[in-house]
Structures are given as C-alpha cells and as structure tokens.
N, C-alpha and C positions, 0 to 999 in steps of 0.2 A: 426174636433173639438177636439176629443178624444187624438189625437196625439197632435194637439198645448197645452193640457192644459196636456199632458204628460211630454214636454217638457219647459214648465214652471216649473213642479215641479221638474225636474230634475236641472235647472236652482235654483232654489230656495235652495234645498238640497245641493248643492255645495256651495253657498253662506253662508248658516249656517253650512259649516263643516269648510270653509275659514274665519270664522268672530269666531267657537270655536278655530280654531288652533293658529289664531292669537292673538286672547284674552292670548288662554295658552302662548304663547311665551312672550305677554307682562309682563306679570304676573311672568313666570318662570325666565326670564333675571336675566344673573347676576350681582350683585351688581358692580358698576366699582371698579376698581382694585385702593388701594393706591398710590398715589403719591411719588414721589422719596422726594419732599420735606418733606408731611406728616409724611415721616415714621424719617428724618432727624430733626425734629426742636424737639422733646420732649426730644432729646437727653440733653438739657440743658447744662450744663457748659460749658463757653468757651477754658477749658482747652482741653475738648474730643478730640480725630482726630475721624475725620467722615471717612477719609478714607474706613477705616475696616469697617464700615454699608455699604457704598456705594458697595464695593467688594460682603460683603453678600448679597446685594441687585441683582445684577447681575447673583451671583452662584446661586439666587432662581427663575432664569430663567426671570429675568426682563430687560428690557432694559434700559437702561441709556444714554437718548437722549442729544444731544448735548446743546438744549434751555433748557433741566432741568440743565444738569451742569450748565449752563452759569447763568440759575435766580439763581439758588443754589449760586454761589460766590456772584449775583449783590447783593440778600438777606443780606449773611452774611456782606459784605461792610457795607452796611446799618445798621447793626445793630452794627457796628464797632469789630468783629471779626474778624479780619484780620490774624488771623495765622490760623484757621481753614479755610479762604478763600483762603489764599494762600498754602495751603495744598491742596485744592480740584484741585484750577488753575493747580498745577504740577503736581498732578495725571492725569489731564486730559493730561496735555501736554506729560508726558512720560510715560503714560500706558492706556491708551482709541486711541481707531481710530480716535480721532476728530482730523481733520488739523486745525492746529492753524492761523490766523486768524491774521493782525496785530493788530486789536484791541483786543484781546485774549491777545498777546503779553504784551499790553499796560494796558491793567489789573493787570498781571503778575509782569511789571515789577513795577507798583503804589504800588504791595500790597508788592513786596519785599524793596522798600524805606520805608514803613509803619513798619514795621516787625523786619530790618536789617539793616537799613539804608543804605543813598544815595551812598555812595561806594558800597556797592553790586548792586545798580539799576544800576550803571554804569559799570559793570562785567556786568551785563547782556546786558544791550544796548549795548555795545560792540561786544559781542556775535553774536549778531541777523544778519543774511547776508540783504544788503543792500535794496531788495524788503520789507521788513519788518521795514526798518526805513523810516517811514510816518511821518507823523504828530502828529498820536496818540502815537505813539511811543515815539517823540524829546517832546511833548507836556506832557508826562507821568514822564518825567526822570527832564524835567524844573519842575512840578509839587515837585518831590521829594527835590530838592535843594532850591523851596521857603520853603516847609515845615521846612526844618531847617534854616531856613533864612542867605541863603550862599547870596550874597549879591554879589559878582564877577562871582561866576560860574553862579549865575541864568541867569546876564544881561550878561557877555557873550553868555551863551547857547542859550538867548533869538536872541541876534544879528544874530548867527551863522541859529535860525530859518529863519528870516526876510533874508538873505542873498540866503537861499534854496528855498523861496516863500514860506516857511510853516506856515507861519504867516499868514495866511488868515481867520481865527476865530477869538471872542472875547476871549476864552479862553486862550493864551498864554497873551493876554494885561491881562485880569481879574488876572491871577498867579502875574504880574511883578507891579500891584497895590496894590495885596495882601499882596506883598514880603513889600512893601513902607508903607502899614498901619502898619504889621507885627511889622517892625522896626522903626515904630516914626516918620519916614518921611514921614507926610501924606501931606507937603505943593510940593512934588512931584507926587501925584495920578495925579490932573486936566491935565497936562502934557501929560500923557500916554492914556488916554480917547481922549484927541487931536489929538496926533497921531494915535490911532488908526483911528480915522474918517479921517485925512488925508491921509492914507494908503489905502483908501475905504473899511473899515472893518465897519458895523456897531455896534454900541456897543448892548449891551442886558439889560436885566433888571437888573443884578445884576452888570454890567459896571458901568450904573447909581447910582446905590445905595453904591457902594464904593467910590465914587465919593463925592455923596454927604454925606456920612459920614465924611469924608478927611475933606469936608467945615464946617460940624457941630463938629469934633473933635478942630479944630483950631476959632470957634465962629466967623466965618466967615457966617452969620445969610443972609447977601446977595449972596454972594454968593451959597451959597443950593440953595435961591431961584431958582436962574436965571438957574443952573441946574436943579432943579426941572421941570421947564416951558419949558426947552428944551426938555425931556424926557418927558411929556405929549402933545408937538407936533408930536412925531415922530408915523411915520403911521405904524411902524414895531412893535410898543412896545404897550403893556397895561400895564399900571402902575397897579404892585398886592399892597395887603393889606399891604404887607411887609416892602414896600417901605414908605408907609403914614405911617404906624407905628415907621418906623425912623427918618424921618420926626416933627411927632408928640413927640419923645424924645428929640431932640434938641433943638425943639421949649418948650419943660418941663424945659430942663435943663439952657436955654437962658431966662425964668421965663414971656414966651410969650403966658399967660393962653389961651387966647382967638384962637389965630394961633393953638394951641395944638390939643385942644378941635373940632377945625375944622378939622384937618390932622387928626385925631381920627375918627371923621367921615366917613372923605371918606374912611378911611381903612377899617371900618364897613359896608358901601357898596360894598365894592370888597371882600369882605370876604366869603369864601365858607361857607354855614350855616352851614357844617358837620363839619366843621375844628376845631376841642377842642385845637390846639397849640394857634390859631391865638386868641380865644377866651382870652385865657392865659394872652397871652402877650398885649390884649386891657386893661385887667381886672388889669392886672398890673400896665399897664401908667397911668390909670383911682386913681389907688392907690396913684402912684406917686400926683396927682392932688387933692389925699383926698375927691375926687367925690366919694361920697358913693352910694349916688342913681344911677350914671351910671354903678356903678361897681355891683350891684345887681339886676341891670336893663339886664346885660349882663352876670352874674352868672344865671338868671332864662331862658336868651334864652340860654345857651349852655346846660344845664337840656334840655330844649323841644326838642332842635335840636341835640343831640349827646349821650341824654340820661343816659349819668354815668360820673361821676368825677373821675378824675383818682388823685393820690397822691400829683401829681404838682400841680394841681388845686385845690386842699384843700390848700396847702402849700401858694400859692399864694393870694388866698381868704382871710387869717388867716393874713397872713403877714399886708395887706391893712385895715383890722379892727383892728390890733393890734394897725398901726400907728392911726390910728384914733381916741385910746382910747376906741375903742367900745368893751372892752373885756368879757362883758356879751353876746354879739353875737358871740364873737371870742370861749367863751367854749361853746355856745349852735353847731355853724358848729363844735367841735374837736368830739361834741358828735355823730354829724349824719355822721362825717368822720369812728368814731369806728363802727359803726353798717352801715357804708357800705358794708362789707364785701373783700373790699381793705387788698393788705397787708400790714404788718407794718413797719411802717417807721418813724422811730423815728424824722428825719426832721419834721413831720407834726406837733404834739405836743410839739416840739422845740421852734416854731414861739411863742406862747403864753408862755413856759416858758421864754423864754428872755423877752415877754412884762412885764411879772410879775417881772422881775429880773429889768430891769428896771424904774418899778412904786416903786420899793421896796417891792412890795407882797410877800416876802420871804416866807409865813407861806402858801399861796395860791400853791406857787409852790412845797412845800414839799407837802401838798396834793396830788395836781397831780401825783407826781411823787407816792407818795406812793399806790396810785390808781391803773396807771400800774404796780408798783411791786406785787402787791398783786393778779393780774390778768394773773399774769406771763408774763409780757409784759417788760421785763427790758431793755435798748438800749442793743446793741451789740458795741457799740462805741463811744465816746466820739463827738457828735454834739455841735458844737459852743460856747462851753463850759458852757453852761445852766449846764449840771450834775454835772459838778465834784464843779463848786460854790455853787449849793444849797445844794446838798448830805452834803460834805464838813461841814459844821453851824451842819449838825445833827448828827457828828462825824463815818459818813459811809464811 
C-alpha cells in the first residue's frame, strides 16, 4: 500500500514539474520573428530600392526565402510598383540562390515591358535558352506588345503561339481581345471568344465579360444578351458581381431602367459582403439611376459589413447626391468624411465644389474652400478645376 501510494506521489510530483516547465516555456517563448514583408512595406515611397533592406535583412542573420521574394514582387505588382518589383525579380535572379523558374522568368520579363518597354522584354525573351520559353514566357512578352497596342507583333506573336500549341489558355485569346477593345475594334472581340471555344480552349470569366462589353460598347443590347445566357450556362463558370455590374451599365446607358435594376441585383447577390470596391462600383450605377434609396440602402450595408469608408467611397457617395441635388446631404457626408480620420484628399471636397459651381453657389463654395484654408487643409494641386475658378472671383 505504502509503496503504491509512494509511487503515485512520485507520478504526481513529475507531472507538476512537466505542467511548471511547460507553462514556463509557454509563457517564455519568443515573440515570432518579423517578416521579410513586414519590415519592407513601411519603407513607403515608390521611388526607394528595397534592395539594400533586403541585403540588410539577410547580413542580420535572416533568411530570405524564395515564397517571400516571390509574394514580395507578386505584392508590389499589385500595388503597381513595378520598378521596385523588378528590382527585387533581378536581385533574386543574379545574386540569391533561387533558380529561376519559367514562371519567375515571366514575371521578369512582364515587369521589364512595364518598366522599359517591349524592346527590352524581347532582349530578354531572346536571351532565355529554349527550356524556359513556355507558355508563360511567349504569353508574358504577347502581354507586353498588347499593352502598347502593337497590333502586327501582337497577332503575329499570337499565331507563332497557336502554331507551338502554346495557346491552350484563355489568356493568350483574353490579351488579343484586349489588344481589339484597346484599339476600337471591338466589332472583332465575338470572333476571338469563338475561336478560342473552337480550338477547345474554354473561355473564363473575364473572356465572357470582354466579350460582352465589345457588344454593349457597339449597342448591340442583343447581342450581350445571348452572351450573357451562354456564360450562365456553362458548368466551368460562375458568373461574379463583376460581370452583372457591367451588364447592369449598358443596360443604364442603353436607358433599360428596369433590365438595369435587375443585373444590379444579381451582382448584389454574388457579391462578397467584405468587398468595399464592389460596394463602390453598385453605389455608383445606383447613382447613375438617381436611386437614392438604393444607394443609401447600400452605403449603410458596406458601413455594417466592412466597417470604414475609404476616400473613394466618400468620393463616390458625394458624387451620386450631388447629381441628385441633395447637397445638404452632400455637406452633412463631406462632414463625417472630415472627422473620419481618412487622409486628405482634396478629390473628396471637390465633388461638392463642382456641384456648387455648377448650381452657381459661388459664395457656398468660397466658404468651403475658406474653411479648409483656414484649417490648414489647402489642395496640393489643382482638382478639376473647382480651385482655380472659385479662388480666381476672390482675386487669390
């Protein structure tokens, strides 16, 4: 008896030294270590090279993993920094151990067409030895040549894909529809959606939606249709908001309220509730339509669902009561935009002095303006020329 209830407490006394030690280690852990992004984004200006952080980053005994370069440039892309992205791309490429990658390549050679244009992208694709001319590759440098809207090289280079079987995405058709919206030929897009599906390529969302811009840019109001209804049968695709949103503008601009008002809808249902662009860009068509109640109706769900307004969405909100006339709502939102704690953005207050310039409230909008001077809030720049006509009358 004496020894089992020895060997309990012995049992017992190890388990509270393994339940203190572990407590301590949870408790003592160290905080994780900063991120290679973390320490790169506060860097701010797009003029910086990140280079030299990234160098220091490594000489501080850190590693510099090949997924952080690569979100590091997808980041900047995104944010349209293209010369600090392709800065980081050629460090990686000639001074890190990362092997490059054809899609690395095809980054590379996007951001040197962005940067330096399409003659350099093709100094490089030239460059590259033949395992490294893929798809993303020939699909990067076509990309370069729509962007300037070369109009022989692209549809060549495109051929010369389709000829290699490297045409087996939607994206090389998307680039050579893009090239055709680009340049005013949109009664040629339907064509290339064609082909691509008789090539057994399927198209994608944004095939569709160029497509049916083509038809809505030319008021071709059946046409959309009948693409529209193909693209909601297809078992590959889910029509997004994006799509009923433009949709929903052709049928504004074609003065097809009711059609409008419906394609408004359904974009509202495929709408991600987080999503403050998409909100945007309802609130805006809703403007266009002079629907005030939907448009407030949908300013008070992106409030619930995303929490804060960002400057566009002031801009945007302002703009649609301006047209309205409702411009005693229009200076009660410029007030709750000032004491959002947003920063300033002389566009926002803009919207409402043009409405004033407009109504003729000339004496309205010298207020204003004398409001923010006084507040130290004076534009940096001449916006749509509201400043320099009302200043202008008060001999400023």
């Amino acid at each position: 008896m004496g020894s089992a209830l020895f060997s309990v407490a012995n049992r017992l006394r190890s388990a509270l030294r393994f339940r203190h030690w572990s407590s301590s280690y949870c408790t003592k852990r160290a905080p994780p270590r900063p991120s290679l992004q973390s320490t790169i984004w506060p860097l701010g200006h797009p003029s910086i090279s990140l280079v030299p952080e990234i160098e220091r980053w490594i000489d501080k005994g850190n590693s510099a993993r090949p997924v952080e370069l690569r979100n590091v440039v997808r980041e900047l892309r995104k944010r349209r920094r293209f010369k600090q992205a392709l800065e980081v791309s050629e460090w990686m490429k000639n001074k890190s151990k990362i092997t490059f990658m054809p899609s690395d390549h095809a980054v590379q050679l996007d951001l040197i067409g962005e940067v330096h244009g399409s003659a350099s992208a093709e100094t490089y694709f030239n460059s590259l030895d033949e395992k490294n001319k893929t798809e993303k590759t020939y699909g990067a440098l076509l990309n370069c040549y729509v962007r300037e809207r070369q109009i022989e090289k692209s549809l060549s280079h495109m051929k010369k894909m389709k000829e290699m079987g490297l045409a087996f995405s939607p994206l090389p058709y998307n680039d050579i529809m893009c090239l055709y919206t680009n340049t005013g030929q949109h009664e040629k897009v339907p064509s290339v959606l064609a082909e691509m599906k008789n090539n057994g390529v399927y198209p994608d969302n944004f095939s569709y939606r160029i497509c049916i811009n083509s038809y809505g840019t030319r008021s071709d109001i059946y046409g959309m249709e009948k693409v529209l209804e193909e693209m909601e049968h297809q078992p590959q695709i889910v029509v997004d908001w994006n799509t009923y949103a433009v949709v929903a503008s052709i049928y504004i601009k074609a003065e097809l309220v009711e059609k409008a008002v419906s394609a408004l809808k359904k974009a509202e249902e495929k709408l991600d509730k987080r999503h403050g662009p998409g909100y945007n860009q309802l609130i805006s068509l809703y403007g266009h339509l002079e629907n005030k109640s939907e448009m407030r109706r949908l300013w008070d769900l992106q409030k619930e669902n995303c929490k804060k307004y960002i400057n566009r969405d002031y801009t945007t909100m302002l703009g649609g009561l301006v047209k309205l006339g409702e411009l005693e709502e229009a200076e009660a939102l410029l007030k709750e935009w000032e004491s959002s704690g947003n920063a300033l953005d002389f566009r926002v207050p803009n919207v409402l002095l043009t409405g004033y310039r407009h109504k003729g409230l000339l004496e309205k909008a010298e207020a204003l303006l004398d409001d923010f001077v006084k507040k130290g809030k004076t534009p940096l720049r001449v916006v749509g020329g509201s400043w320099p006509r009302v200043t202008r009358r008060k001999g400023r």
